[in-house]
N, C-alpha and C positions, 0 to 999 in steps of 0.2 A: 255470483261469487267466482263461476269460473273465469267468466270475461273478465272479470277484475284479478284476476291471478294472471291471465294471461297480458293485459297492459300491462300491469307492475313486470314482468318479467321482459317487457318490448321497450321500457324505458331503462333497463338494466345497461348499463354502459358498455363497451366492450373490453375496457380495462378491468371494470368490474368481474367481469363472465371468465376473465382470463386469471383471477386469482386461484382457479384450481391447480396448485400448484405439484410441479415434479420434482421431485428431493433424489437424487443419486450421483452417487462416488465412485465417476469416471478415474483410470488407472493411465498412467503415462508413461508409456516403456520408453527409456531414453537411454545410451548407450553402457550405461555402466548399472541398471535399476530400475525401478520403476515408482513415481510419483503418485501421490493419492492427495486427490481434490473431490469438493461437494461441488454438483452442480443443480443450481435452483431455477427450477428450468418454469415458467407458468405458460399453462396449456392455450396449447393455440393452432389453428389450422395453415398460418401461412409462417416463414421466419422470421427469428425476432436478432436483434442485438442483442450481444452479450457481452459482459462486462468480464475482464480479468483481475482479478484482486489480486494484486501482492503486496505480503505481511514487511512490515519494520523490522529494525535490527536482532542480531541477538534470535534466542531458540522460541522467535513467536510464530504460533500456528497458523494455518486457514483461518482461523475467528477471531483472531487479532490478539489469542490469551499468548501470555509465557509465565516465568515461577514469579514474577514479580507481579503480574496483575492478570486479576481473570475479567474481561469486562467486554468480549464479545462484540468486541466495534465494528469486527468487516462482518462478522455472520449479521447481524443489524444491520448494515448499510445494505447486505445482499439482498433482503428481506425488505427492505422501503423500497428497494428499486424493482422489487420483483411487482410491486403491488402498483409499479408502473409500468408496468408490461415490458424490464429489459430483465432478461436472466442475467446470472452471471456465473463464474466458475473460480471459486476460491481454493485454496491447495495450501496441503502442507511441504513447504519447503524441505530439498533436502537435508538429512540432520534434525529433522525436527517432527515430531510424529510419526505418523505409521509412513513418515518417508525417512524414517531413520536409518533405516538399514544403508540408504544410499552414501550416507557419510558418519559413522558411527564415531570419529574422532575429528575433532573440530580442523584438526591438523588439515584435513583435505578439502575444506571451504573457501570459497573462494567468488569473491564479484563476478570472474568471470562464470562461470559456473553458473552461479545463480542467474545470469541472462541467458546461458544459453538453454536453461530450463524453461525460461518465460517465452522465450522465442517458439521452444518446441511445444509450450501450449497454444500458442498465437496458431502454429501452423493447424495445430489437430482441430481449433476451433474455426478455423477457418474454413478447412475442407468438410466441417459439419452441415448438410445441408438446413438443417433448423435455424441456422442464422445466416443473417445477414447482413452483419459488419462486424467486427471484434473492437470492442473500446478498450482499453490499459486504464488503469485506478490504480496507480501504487502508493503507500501510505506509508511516512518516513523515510527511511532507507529503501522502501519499496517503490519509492519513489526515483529516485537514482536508477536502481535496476529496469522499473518502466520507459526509463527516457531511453536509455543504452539499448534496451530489448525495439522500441520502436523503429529506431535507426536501422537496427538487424532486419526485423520483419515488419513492413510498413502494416499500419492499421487505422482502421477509420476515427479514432481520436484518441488523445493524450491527455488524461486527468494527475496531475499531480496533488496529495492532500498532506499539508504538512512536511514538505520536502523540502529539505537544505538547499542553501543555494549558494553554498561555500564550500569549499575541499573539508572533509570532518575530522582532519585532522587539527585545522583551524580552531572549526566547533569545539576538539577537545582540547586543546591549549584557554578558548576561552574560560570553556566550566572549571576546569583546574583553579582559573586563576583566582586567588583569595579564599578558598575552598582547605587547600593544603599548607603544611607548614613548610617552610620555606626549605629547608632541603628535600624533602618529600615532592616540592615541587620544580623543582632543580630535576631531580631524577625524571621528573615525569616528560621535562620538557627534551633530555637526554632521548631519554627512549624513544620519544615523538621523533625527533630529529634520524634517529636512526634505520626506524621504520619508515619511514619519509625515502629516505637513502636506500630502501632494500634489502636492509641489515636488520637479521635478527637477535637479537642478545638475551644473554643471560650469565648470572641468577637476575630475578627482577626483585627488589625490594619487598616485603611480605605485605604490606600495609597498600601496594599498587598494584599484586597478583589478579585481583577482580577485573582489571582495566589490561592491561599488559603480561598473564599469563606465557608462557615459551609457546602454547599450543594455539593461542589464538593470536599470537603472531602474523601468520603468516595470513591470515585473512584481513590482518589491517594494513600490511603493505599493499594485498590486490588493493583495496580499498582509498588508502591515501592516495593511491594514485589515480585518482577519480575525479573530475571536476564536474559540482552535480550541475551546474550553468550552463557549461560547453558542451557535458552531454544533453541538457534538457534541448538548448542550441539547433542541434544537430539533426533532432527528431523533426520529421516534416509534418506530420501531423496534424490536422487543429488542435490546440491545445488551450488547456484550462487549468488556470494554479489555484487552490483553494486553499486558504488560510483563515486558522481562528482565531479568534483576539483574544483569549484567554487562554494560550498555548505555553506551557512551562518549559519545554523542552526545543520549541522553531520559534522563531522571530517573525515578525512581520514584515522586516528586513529583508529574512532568504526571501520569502515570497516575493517580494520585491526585486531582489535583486535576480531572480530565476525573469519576469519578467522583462527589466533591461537587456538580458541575452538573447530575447524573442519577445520584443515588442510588438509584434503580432496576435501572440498569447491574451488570453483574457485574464484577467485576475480578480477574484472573489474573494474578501471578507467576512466572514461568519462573525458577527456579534456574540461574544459571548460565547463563543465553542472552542474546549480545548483539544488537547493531543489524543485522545481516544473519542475523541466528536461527540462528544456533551457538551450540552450549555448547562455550564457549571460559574460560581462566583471565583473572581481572582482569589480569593482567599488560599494560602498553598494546603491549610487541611483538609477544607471539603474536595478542590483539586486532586489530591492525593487517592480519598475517596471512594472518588469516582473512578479510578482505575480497579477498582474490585466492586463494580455495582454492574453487572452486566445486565437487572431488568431499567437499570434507567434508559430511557427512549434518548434516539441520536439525534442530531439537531435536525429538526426539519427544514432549516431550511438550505441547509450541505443538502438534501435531496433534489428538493425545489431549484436549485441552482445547476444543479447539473441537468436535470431533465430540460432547466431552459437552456442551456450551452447546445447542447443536442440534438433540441429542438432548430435551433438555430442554422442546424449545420445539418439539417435534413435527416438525423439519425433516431429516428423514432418508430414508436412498435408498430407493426403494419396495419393492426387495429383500430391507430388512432387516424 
């Protein structure tokens, strides 16, 4: 019995051996505060890659929740790639969790900002000697801020997941359009226009305050003025664009058209995976759903696809 304990344990894989995982919530002093992120670290004797997750738009956290859905997508994806031997280091954005204090009124948010937060984790991860290349994963709008932070602080690859690949201010003029009533949408494209220009206005119509509040203003001027193409563009990176084909909220278009800007990029398809990375049916209820189902499993094969990009490009655990 014991020589048979001991085989079984000598065919034990080393990815397998390295699931004893380290769960802790490194702190990131940056010039005005300090940032709180989970890092899911699995045990190992030599360095591993580590992934940086950055959350989508609006007040979502490290694990991909905000008020409108709780469904744990990046804490999930950190947890499938941990169990392929890459850590990663997910964070709550300033203004948003126990990194609230850094911006307590929406008023001082701002694109630029939020890169040079990702940048200052790129550095801290970088000078960690437990790792050995820093990969970027940003997810929506986390997306945009990955491509811009790349360009700042080079890193051993570029993953976009569900990233625009239009100015979103465009994107909002789309969703508007047939959504509102026709002076309601008059205003909207008003305001667009103005924020566009720089310009902030007010009063804002009551029935658009959700969208174009005075205070989150000034975060969609940084913002329209962003081209998520030209920034993706710009990053030198290898890079990899992952897209779902059940995605309510990106097109299969952006993902495409973020391609055309770097035809070098790889581009991935996910069957059946939407904007929180479930393979869910196009139907828009169970879609819906799934954004408040945080034990449904994420698509496996967004894992499987990144681990082979990675692979590809030499960035794999020193295990394997």
């Amino acid at each position: 019995m014991r020589l048979l304990l001991i085989l079984l344990l000598a065919m034990i894989s080393p990815f397998a051996q390295s699931m004893i995982l380290l769960n802790q919530t490194p702190v990131l002093e940056v010039p005005d505060g300090h940032l709180h992120g989970s890092l899911l670290l699995p045990k190992s004797d030599r360095p591993l890659p580590v992934a940086l997750l950055i959350a989508g738009s609006g007040p979502t956290d490290r694990n991909g929740n905000n008020p409108m859905g709780h469904n744990d997508s990046l804490k999930r994806l950190a947890q499938s790639l941990a169990k392929q031997g890459i850590a990663s280091l997910r964070y709550d954005k300033r203004g948003v969790g126990k990194s609230l204090a850094l911006a307590p009124d929406e008023r001082d948010l701002s694109v630029e900002a939020y890169v040079a937060d990702a940048a200052a984790w790129i550095e801290k991860l970088q000078g960690d000697p437990r790792f050995s290349s820093v990969i970027l994963i940003g997810h929506s709008e986390g997306a945009l801020i990955a491509s811009l932070a790349a360009a700042r602080q080079p890193v051993a690859a570029l993953i976009t997941l569900a990233g625009s690949g239009r100015p979103i201010d465009d994107v909002l003029r789309e969703q508007l359009q047939g959504r509102l009533p026709p002076a309601l949408l008059a205003s909207s494209q008003y305001l667009i226009d103005e924020l566009r220009a720089g310009r902030t206005h007010q009063p804002v119509p009551e029935a658009l305050e959700v969208l174009f509040r005075p205070s989150v203003q000034p975060y969609l001027i940084s913002l329209f003025r962003q081209d998520p193409a030209q920034a993706f563009a710009q990053a030198d990176a290898p890079a990899l664009i992952i897209q779902g084909t059940h995605d309510m909220q990106v097109g299969i278009e952006d993902a495409r058209a973020l391609q055309r800007s770097r035809p070098d990029a790889e581009l991935a398809l996910i069957s059946g995976m939407n904007h929180v990375l479930r393979i869910v049916p196009a139907q828009p209820q169970q879609q819906l759903a799934s954004y408040n189902e945080p034990d449904r499993p994420i698509a496996q094969a967004l894992t499987e696809r990144i681990m082979k990009f990675l692979d590809s490009h030499g960035i794999t655990p020193a295990s394997s």
